[in-house]
Residue, then its C-alpha position, 0 to 999 in steps of 0.5 A: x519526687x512527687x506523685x505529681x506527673x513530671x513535668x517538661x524540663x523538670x529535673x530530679x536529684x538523686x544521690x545513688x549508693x551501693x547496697x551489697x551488689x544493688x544500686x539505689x537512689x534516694x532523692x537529694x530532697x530527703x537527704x541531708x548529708x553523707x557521713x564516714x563510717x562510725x561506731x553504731x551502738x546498739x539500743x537495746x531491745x529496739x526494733x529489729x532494723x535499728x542497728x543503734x545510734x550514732x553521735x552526729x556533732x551532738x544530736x544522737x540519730x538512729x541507724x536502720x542498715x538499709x542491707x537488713x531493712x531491704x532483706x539484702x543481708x547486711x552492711x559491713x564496717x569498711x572503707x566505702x561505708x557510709x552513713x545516709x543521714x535523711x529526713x522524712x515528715x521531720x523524722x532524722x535516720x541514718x542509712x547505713x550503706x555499702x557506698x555513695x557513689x555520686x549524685x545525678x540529675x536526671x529529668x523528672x520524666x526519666x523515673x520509670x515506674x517498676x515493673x507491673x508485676x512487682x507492684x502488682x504483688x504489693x511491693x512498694x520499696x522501689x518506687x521508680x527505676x532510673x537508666x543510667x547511661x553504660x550502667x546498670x539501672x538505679x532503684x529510686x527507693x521510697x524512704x516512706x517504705x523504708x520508715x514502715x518496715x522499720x515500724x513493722x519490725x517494732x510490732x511484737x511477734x514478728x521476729x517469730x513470724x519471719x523465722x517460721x517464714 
């Protein structure tokens, strides 16, 4: 997905998962694969939404719970949890989530923009919303949001500042 207009006829992939009792999607272009889950060990002292890093055959990749990263609680180790491996602006990072669910291909002028008043107030996590038909809507995440909030977790301070929050 681009900032680009949709054009006529184009077609968007997306790879829908579950985060607690929210579905979301990010687009197949920015994933790489979707592994089981597995032991995450932690990186000491790392930012706060680095849960740690996995041995994916032979390269080491840091796990952000997308749970925590979205202020949803957290991922739980289970039989549907799964490991989201993406990639953004050459960056490799896992996203832990509840469940894949499946992959969709709507029409690129099917992405609806989030509602005016979320945006409004500065959210950006979501930056389009997708019907799907007989079920509830799929929230397109920015993995670019995503990727700040876990820089934002590195900043000194901030653990004390969303605790007084």
């Amino acid at each position: 997905m681009t900032d680009a207009a949709p054009t006529e006829g184009a077609r968007v992939k997306l790879a829908v998962m579950r985060v607690g009792n929210a579905i979301y999607a990010l687009d197949v272009a920015q994933m790489r694969e979707v592994v089981r889950w597995q032991t995450i060990t932690p990186l000491p002292v790392a930012p706060r939404l680095i849960e740690g890093v996995i041995d994916l055959r032979g390269a080491v990749v840091p796990v952000v719970d997308l749970a925590r990263a979205l202020q949803a609680g957290a991922v739980t180790a289970s039989a549907t949890a799964r490991i989201a491996i993406v990639e953004s602006d050459g960056l490799v990072l896992g996203l832990a989530v509840d469940a894949a669910l499946e992959v969709i291909s709507v029409d690129a002028i099917a992405l609806e923009d989030p509602p005016a008043l979320a945006t409004q107030a500065g959210y950006d996590a979501v930056r389009a919303v997708v019907r799907r038909k007989d079920d509830v809507p799929a929230l397109v995440l920015s993995l670019e949001h995503i990727l700040e909030s876990v820089y934002r977790s590195a900043l000194p301070g901030r653990d004390q500042q969303e605790d007084a929050a």
